[in-house]
C-alpha positions in Angstrom: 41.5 122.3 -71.7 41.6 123.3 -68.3 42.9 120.4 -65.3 39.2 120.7 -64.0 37.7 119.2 -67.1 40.4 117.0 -68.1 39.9 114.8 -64.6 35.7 115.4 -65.0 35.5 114.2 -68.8 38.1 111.2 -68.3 37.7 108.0 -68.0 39.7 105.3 -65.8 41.1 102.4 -67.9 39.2 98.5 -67.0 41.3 95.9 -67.3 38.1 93.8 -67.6 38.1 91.3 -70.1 34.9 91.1 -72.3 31.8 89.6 -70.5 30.9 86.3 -72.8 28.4 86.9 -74.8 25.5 83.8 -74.5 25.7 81.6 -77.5 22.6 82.1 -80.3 19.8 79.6 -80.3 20.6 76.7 -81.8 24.1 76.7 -81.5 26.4 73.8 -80.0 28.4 73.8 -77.0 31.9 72.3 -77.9 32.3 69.0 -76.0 35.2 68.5 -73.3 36.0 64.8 -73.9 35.8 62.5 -77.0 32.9 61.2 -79.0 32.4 59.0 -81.8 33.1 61.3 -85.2 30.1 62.0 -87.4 27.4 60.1 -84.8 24.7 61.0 -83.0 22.2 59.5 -80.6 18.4 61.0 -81.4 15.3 60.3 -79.7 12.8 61.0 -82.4 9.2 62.2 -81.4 8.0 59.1 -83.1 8.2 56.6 -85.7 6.9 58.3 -88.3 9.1 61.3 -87.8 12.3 59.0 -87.9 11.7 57.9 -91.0 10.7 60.9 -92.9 14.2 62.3 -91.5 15.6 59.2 -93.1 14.2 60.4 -96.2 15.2 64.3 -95.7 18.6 63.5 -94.7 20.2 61.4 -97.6 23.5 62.5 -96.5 22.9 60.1 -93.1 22.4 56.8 -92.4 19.9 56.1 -89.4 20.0 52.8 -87.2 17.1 51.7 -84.7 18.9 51.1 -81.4 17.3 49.0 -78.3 16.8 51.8 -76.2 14.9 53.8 -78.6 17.0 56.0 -79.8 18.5 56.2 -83.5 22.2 56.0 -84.4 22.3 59.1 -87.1 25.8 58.6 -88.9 27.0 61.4 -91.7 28.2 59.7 -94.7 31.4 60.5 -95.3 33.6 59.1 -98.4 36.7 59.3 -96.8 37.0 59.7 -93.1 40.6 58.6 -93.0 41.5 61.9 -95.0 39.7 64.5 -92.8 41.6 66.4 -89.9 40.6 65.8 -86.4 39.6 69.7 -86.3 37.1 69.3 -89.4 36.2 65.7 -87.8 34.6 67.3 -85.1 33.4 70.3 -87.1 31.4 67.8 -89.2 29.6 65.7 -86.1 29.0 69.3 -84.3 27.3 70.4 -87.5 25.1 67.0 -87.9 24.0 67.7 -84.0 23.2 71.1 -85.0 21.1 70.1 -87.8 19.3 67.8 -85.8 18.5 69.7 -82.6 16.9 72.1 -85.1 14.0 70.0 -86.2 11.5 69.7 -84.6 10.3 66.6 -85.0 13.6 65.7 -82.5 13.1 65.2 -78.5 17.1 65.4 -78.3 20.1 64.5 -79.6 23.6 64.0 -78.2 27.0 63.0 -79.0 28.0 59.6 -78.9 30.6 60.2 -76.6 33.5 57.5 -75.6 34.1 56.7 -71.7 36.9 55.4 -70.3 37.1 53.3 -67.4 38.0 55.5 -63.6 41.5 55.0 -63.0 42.7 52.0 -61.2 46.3 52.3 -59.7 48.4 49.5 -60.1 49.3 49.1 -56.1 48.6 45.8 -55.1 47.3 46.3 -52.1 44.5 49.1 -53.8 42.0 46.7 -54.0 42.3 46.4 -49.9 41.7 50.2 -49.8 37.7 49.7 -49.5 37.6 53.7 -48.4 38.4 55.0 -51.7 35.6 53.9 -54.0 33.0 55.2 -51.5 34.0 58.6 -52.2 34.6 58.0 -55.9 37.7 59.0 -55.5 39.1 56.8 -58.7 36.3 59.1 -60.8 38.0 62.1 -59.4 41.6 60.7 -60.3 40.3 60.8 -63.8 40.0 64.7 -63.5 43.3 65.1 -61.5 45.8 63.3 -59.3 47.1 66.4 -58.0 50.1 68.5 -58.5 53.6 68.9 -56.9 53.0 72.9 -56.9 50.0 72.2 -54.1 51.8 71.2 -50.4 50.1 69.4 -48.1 51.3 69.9 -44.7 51.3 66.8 -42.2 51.2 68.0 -39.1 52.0 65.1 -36.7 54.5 62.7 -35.4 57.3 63.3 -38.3 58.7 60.8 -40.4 59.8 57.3 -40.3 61.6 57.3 -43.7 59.0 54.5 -45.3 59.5 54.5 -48.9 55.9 55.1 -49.8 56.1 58.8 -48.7 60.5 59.5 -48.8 59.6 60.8 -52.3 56.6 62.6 -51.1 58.2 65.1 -48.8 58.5 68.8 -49.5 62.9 69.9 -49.7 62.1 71.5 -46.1 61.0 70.0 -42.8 60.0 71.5 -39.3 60.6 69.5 -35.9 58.6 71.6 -33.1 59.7 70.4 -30.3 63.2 70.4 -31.5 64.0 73.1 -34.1 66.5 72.5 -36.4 66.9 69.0 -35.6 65.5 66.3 -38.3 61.6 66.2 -38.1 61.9 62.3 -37.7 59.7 60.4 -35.6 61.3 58.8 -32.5 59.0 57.3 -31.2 57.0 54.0 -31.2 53.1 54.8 -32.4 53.6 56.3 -36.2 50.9 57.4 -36.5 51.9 59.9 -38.8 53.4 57.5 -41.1 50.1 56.3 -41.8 48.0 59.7 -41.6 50.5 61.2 -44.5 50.1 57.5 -46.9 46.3 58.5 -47.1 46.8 62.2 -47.9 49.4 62.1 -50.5 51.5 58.6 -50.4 52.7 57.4 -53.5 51.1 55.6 -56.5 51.3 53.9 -59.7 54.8 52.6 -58.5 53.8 48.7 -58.2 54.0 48.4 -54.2 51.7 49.2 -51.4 49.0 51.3 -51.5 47.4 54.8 -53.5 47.7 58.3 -51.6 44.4 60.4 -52.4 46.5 63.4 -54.1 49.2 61.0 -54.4 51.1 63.7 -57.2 51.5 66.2 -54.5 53.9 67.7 -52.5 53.9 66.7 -48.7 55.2 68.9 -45.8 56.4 67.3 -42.3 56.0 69.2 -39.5 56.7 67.5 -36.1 54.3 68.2 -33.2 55.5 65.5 -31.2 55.7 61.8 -30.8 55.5 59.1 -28.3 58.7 60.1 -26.5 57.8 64.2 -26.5 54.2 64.6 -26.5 52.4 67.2 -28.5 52.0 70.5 -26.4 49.7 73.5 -27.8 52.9 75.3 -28.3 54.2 73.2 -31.3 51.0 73.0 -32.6 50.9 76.9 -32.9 54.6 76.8 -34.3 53.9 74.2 -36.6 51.2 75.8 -38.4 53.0 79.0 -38.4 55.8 77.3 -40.5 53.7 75.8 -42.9 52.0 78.5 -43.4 55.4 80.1 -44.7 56.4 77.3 -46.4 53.5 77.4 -48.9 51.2 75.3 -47.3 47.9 75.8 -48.5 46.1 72.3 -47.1 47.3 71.5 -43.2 46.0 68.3 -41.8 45.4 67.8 -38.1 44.8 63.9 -37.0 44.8 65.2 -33.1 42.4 66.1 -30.3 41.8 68.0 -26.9 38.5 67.6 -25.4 37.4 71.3 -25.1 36.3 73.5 -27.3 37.9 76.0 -29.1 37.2 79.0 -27.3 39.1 82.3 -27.1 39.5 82.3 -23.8 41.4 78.8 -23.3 43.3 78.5 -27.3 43.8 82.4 -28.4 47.1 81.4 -29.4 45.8 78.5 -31.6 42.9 80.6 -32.6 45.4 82.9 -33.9 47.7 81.0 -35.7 44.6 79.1 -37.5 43.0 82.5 -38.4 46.7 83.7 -40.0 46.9 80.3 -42.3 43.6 81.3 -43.2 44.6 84.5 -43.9 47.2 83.0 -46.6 45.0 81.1 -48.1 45.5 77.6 -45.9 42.8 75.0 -45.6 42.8 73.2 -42.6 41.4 70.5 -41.8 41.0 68.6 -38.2 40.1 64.8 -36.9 36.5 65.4 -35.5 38.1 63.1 -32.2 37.2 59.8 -31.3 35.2 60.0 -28.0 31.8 60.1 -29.7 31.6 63.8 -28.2 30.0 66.6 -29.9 32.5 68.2 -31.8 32.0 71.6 -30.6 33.6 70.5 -27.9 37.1 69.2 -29.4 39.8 71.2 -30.2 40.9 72.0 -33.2 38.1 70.7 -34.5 35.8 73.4 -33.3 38.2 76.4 -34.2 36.7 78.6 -36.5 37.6 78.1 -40.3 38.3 74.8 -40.2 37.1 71.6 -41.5 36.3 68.9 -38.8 35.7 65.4 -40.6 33.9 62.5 -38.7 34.3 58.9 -39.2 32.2 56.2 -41.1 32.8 53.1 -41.8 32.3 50.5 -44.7 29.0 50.8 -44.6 28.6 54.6 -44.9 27.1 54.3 -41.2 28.9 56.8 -38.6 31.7 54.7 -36.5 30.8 54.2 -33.1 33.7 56.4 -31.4 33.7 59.4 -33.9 32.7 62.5 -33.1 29.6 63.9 -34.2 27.3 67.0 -34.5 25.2 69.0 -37.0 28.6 71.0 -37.2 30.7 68.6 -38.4 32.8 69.5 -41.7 31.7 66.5 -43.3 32.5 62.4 -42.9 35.0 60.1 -44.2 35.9 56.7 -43.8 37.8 55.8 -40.9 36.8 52.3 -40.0 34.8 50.8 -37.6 37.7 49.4 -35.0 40.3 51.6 -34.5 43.7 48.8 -34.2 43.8 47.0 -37.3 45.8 44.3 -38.9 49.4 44.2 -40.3 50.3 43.6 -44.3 54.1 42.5 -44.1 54.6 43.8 -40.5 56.8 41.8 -38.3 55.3 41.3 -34.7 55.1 44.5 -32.5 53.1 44.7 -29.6 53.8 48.6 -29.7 51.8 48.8 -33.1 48.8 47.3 -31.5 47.9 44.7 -34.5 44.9 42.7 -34.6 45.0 40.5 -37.0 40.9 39.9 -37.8 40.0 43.5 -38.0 40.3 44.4 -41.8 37.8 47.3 -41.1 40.8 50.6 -40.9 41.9 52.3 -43.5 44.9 50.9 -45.5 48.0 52.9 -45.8 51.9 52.7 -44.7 53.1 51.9 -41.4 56.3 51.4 -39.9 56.8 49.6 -37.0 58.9 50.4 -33.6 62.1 50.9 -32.9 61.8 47.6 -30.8 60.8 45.4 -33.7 63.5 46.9 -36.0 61.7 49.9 -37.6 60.2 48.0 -40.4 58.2 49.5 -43.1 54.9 48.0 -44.1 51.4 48.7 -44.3 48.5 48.1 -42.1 44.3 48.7 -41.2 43.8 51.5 -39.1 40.6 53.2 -37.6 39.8 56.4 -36.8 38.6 60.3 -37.3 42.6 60.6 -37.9 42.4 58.8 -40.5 39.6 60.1 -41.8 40.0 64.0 -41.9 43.7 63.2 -44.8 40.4 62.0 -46.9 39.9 65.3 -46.3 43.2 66.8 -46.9 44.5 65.1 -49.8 40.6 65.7 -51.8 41.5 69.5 -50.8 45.0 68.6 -52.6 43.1 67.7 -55.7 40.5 70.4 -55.9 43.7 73.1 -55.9 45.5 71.3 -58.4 42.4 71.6 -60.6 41.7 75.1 -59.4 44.6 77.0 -57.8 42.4 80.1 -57.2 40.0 78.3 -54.9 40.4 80.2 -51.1 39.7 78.5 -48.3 35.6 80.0 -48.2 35.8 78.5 -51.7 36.8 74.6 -50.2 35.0 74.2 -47.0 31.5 75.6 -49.1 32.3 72.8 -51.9 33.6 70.3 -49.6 30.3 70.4 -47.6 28.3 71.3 -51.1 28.7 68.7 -53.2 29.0 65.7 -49.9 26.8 62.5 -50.1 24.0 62.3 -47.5 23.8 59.8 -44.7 20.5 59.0 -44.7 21.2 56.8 -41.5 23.3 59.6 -39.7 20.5 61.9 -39.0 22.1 65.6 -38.5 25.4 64.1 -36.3 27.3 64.0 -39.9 27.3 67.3 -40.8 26.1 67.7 -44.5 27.3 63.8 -45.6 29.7 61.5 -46.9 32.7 63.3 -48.9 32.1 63.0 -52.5 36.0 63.6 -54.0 34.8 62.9 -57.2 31.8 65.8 -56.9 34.4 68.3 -55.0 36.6 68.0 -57.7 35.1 68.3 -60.4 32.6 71.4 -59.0 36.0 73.2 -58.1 36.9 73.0 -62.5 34.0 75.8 -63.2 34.1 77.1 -59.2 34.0 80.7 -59.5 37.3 82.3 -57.6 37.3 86.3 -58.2 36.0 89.1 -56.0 32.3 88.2 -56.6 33.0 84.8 -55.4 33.4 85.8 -51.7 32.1 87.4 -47.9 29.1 89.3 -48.4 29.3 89.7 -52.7 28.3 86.1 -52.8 24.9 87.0 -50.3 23.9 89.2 -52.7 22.9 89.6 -56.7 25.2 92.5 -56.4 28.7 91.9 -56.6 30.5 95.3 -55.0 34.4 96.3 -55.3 35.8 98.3 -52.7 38.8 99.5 -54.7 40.8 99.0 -57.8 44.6 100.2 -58.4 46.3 99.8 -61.6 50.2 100.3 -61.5 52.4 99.3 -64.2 55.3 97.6 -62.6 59.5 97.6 -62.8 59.6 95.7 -65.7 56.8 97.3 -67.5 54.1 95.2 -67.1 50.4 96.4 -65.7 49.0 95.2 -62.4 45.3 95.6 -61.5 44.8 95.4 -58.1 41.3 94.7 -56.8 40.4 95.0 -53.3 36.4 93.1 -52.3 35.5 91.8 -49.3 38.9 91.5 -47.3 41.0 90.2 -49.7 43.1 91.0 -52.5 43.2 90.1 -56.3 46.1 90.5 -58.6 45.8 90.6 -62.5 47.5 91.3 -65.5 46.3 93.3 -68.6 45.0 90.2 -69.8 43.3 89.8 -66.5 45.0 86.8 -65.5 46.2 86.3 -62.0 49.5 87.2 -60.9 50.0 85.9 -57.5 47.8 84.4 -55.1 44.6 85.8 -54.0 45.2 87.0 -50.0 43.6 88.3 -46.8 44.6 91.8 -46.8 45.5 90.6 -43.3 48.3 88.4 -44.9 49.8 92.0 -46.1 52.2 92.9 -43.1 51.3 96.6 -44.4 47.5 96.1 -44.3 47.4 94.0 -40.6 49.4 96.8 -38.6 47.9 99.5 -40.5 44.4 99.8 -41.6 43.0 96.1 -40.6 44.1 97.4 -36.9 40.8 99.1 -37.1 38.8 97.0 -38.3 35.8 95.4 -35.6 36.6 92.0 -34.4 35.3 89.4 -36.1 34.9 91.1 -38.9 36.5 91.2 -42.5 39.1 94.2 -42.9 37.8 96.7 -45.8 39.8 99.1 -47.7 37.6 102.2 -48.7 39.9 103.5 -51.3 43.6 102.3 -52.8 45.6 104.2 -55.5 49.6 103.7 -57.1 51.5 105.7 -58.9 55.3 106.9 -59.3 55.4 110.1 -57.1 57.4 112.9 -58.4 60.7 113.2 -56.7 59.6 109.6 -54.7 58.9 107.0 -56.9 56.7 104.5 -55.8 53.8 105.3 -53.8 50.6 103.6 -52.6 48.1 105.6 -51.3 44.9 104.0 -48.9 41.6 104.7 -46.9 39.9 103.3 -45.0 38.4 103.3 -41.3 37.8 107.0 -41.5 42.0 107.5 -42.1 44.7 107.4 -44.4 48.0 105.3 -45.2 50.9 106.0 -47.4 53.4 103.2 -48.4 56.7 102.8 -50.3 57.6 99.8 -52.9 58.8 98.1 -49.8 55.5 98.3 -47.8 57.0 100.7 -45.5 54.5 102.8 -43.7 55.3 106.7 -44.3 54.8 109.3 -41.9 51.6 110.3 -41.0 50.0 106.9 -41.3 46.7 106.3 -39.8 46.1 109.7 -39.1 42.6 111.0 -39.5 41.4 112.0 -43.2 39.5 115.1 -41.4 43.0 116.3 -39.5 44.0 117.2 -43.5 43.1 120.3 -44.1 42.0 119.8 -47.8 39.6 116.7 -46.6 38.0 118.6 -44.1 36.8 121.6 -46.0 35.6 119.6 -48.6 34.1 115.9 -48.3 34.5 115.7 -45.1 32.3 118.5 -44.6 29.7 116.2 -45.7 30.2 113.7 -43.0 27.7 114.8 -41.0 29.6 115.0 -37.6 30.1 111.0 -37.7 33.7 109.3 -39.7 34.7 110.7 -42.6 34.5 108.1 -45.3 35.6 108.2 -49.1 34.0 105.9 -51.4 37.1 106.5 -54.4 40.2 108.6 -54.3 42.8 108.7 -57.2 46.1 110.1 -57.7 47.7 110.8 -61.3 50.2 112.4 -62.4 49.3 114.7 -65.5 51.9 117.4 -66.5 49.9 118.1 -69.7 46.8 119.5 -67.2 49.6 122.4 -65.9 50.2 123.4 -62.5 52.6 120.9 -60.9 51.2 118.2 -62.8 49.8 116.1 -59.5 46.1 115.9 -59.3 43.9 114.0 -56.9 40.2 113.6 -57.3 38.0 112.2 -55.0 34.2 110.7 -54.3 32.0 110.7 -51.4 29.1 111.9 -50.4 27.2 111.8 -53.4 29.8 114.5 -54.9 33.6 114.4 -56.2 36.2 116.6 -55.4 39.5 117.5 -57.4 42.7 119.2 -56.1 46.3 120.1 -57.5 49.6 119.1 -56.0 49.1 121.5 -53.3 46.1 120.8 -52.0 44.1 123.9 -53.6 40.3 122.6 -54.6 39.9 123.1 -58.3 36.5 121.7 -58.8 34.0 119.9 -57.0 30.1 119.2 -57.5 27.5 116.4 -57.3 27.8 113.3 -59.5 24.6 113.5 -61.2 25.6 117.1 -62.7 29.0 114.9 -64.4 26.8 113.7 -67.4 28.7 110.0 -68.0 27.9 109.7 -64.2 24.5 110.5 -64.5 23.2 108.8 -67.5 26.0 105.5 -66.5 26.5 104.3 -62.8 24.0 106.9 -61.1 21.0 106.0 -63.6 21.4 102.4 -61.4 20.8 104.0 -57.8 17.8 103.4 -55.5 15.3 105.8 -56.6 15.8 108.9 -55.0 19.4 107.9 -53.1 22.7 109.4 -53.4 24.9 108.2 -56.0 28.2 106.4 -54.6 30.6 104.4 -56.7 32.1 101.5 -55.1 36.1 102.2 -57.2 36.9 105.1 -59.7 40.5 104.7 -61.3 42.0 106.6 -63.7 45.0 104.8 -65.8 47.6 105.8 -68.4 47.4 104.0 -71.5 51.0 102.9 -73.1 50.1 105.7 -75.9 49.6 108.3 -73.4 45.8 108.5 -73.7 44.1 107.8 -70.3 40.8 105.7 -69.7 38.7 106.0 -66.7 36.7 103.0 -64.8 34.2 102.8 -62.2 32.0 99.9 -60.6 29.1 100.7 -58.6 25.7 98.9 -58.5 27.4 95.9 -59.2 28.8 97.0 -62.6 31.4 98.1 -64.6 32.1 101.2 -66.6 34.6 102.5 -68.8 35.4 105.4 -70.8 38.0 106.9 -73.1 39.7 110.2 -72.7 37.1 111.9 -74.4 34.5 110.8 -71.7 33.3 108.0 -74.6 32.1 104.4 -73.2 34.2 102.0 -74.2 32.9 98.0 -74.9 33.0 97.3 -71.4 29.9 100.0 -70.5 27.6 99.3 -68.0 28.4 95.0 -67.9 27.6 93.6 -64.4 30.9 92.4 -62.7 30.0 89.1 -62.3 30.3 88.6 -66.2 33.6 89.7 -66.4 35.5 86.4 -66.5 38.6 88.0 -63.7 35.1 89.3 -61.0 33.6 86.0 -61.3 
């Protein structure tokens, strides 16, 4: 068999699990929590029809129940003796049974509830702010996890007990690097800001945290005795950023907005944590300005939360706007009273104002540094709401990006009917944003422009079997990147390509401000004689890389200066860039010549060539039957065929499988240019795309 129709009949290898296949009629969902074995709840569609089930079913006893329904319970012998697995097969089978006459309205599972969480701080029942987010509901689901940081970006710590144990085995101090991040001064303010996003619970003193089981990150901006400059606020979210932040809070204000003419620098650093896959999250201010006019709050990509009070009503001094991030309590009054606090004019107490939020406080130096707790108002307090429900929804669902958080944050929020459009879309709902991010969907079809349309499209897929011989499917969709394994699980943590040092100086360097960076093409193999090599277009040029991410020479050159690319697809281009829609390298001794062979689409047509750069083949798609009658049958009538990826991947055996996507789907074939099970399924039922 000649090279030429090797690489034509050949088919890359998918990765893609099965797509689940929908459940046949009748059949029953198995339930998530627990139920009463062998009942079920039935609403009949009348009398009559209750009892002649009575009669049909002698296997069940049927009880009349005050609402109208019927208690149906299977009679069973001897309960004690079944398992818990055949337990549950039994009462799913009874549902079945019933749901399938139908002479039945509907029947359920009598499912057991438990009561929310209640932590057993004793001063919880002073923290008013959590149960009007239903947060205890979403402490049922999660209290978070010590793998998720939460970085505190404020006035450093003041060693109160309630958070020591909180605090990540690394610290940052801003204005004085590599000194302690301690705070100095006499307003600790971030004391009480890090309580509310992640303080400690369940240990019998003070108060709850919101994601009080994960890990906090102190990094000093300033305090009372050095102020908080721009500069330590870039620095600061630069560290956390490589410290594995992935929620920043900001409790502080400037009364501008967030242009890039007066805060590039910020602007910058923000967009970089974003990049990594950061949430950040900003006190809307407290001036009752609009908060496109506060800084950070108005930054792009970040949530800016305004403050209500105990009666869900908008607190007189917050912030507002129709592009607020969404609200959160923060009290009426902003200096509220002590809990165990010795006197301290510095701390501002007054004792009759219950109406702040209730979390740790330590007092000045002058009154001896005491640690206690107090009521305190404002956005600052607020936007940790914010932060530490963000800490929950990752430790539910680690692949959630920042897109993912802000659109469920502001998704599943209460609405303020009083508020009018100055609370952005409503009250946070924890309890909602937690439990929406379980079944979020977090693969390439989640995100940018694949979530605008029915069509989910893939830019490029590289498969590359690594060191210890283990495959990795890399998946490049808008402007980020998605590792799996063979099993299509995830094996690191979905990126910007920006956050690639190799992709921001190389092809993202091209790509229009503003605007999401877009590989065209990527493909990995072991080079002969080099090893490790990873091949990209995009931008109209090309980039070669070793294992280290080391740019070779050559890089961002052109495809139409190479010789090979302009006499064939370029060709095509029309005059304007010369763009590839799929390019693969393999190695393939068997095929003869030198055993390198690279293959390439555009245009409508593929091209393949040998180590050297000699054209061995080359025609339109549609005359390449699997094409044809597969991924081009989906084209706009009368339009070109283009695939959005085309791989081609060694199986451990030696055969080789070939994928594309294109039209939002997915196609594989076997070496013998056979479909395999994963022919023609749309991408977003593949569980790794959704």
């Amino acid at each position: 068999m000649t090279p030429f129709r090797s690489l034509a009949a050949i088919g890359l290898l998918g990765l893609a699990a099965q797509a689940h296949a929908a459940p046949p009629p009748g059949a029953v969902a198995s339930p998530n929590g627990r139920f009463v074995p062998f009942e079920v709840l039935v609403k009949f569609d009348s009398e009559p029809a209750a009892v002649a089930a009575k009669t049909q079913m002698r296997d069940a006893k049927m009880a009349s129940q005050r609402s109208g329904l019927t208690l149906v319970r299977l009679e069973t012998p001897t309960p004690r003796l079944y398992t818990a697995a055949q337990m549950k097969d039994e009462t799913l089978g009874l549902l079945q049974r019933l749901r399938a006459r139908g002479d039945v309205k509907y029947a359920q599972l009598n499912y057991l509830l438990e009561f929310s969480h209640t932590p057993n701080d004793p001063l919880y029942p002073q923290q008013w702010h959590y149960p009007l987010i239903s947060l205890p509901a979403a402490w049922d689901i999660t209290r978070g996890s010590s793998a998720v940081r939460i970085a505190i970006l404020d006035s450093g710590r003041s060693g109160h007990p309630e958070i020591n144990g909180k605090w990540g085995p690394v610290e940052f101090n801003a204005p004085a690097p590599g000194q302690p991040a301690t705070d100095n001064g006499s307003w600790r303010h971030g004391t009480h800001v890090a309580g509310i996003a992640g303080g400690a619970s369940n240990n019998g003193v003070g108060g709850a945290g919101v994601c009080h089981n994960c890990q906090l990150l102190n990094a000093k901006i300033g305090d009372t005795t050095t102020g908080i400059s721009i500069n330590s606020i870039v620095n600061s979210i630069q560290w956390a950023t490589d410290n594995g932040a992935r929620v920043m809070n900001m409790s502080f204000e400037y009364p501008s907005a967030c242009t890039q003419a007066s805060f590039p620098a910020l602007r910058d650093a923000i967009a970089r944590a974003i990049d990594h896959g950061v949430s950040l999250v900003a006190a809307a201010g407290n001036n009752t300005a609009i908060v496109d006019n506060v800084t950070p709050a108005s930054c792009p990509g970040v949530i800016s939360v305004a403050a209500s009070d105990r009666n869900n009503n908008l607190a007189g001094y917050s912030s507002r706007g129709p592009n607020i991030g969404v609200t959160a309590p923060g009290g009426a009054q902003f200096y509220g009273a002590a809990i165990g606090c010795p006197a301290d004019p510095a701390s501002g107490f007054t004792p009759t104002d219950f109406s702040g939020a209730v979390s740790a406080w330590t007092t000045s130096p002058g009154s001896g540094n005491a640690h206690c707790y107090r009521h305190l108002g404002g956005t600052s307090m607020a936007a940790p709401h914010v932060a530490g429900t963000i800490g929950l929804m990752l430790s539910a669902n680690g692949g959630l990006l920042p897109e993912h958080v802000r659109n469920l944050i502001r998704g599943t929020a209460s609405a303020l009917p009083t508020c009018g459009n100055n609370c952005g879309p409503g009250l946070l709902n924890a309890y909602a944003a937690v439990n929406a991010s379980l079944t979020a969907s977090t693969g390439p079809c989640s995100t940018g422009t694949t979530t605008q349309s029915k069509l989910c499209g893939v830019d490029a897929i590289g498969h590359y079997v690594n060191a210890s011989g283990a495959l990795v499917e890399s998946v490049y969709a808008s402007g980020h990147l998605w590792q799996f394994d063979a099993n299509g699980n995830r094996v690191a943590a979905t990126k910007s390509l920006r956050a690639f040092p190799r992709y921001a100086n190389g092809p993202c360097a091209y790509a229009a401000a503003g605007q999401e960076c877009k590989i065209d093409t990527s493909t990995i193999l072991d080079y002969p004689g080099f090893g490790y090599l990873e091949s990209v277009t995009a931008y109209g040029r090309y980039w070669n890389f070793d294992a280290a991410g080391n740019g070779l020479a050559g890089n961002g050159s052109t495809l139409s200066s190479v010789a090979r690319f302009a006499n064939g697809p370029c060709s095509y281009a029309g005059g304007g860039t010369c763009n590839f829609d799929t390019r693969n390298l393999i190695y393939a001794p068997e095929w003869g010549l030198d055993g390198l062979f690279e293959s390439i689409t555009a245009y409508g047509r593929y091209w393949i060539f040998d180590g050297a750069g000699n054209e061995i083949g080359s025609d339109t798609l549609l005359n390449v039957p699997r094409y044809a009658s597969g991924p081009c049958a989906y084209r706009p009538a009368g339009g070109v065929c283009t695939f959005g990826s085309r791989e081609l991947r060694r199986l451990p055996n030696g055969a080789l499988l070939e994928t594309v996507t294109a039209y939002g789907r997915y196609f594989e074939w076997d070496a013998n240019g056979n479909p395999t099970g994963s022919y023609g399924v749309p991408l977003r039922q593949l569980a790794r795309f959704k």
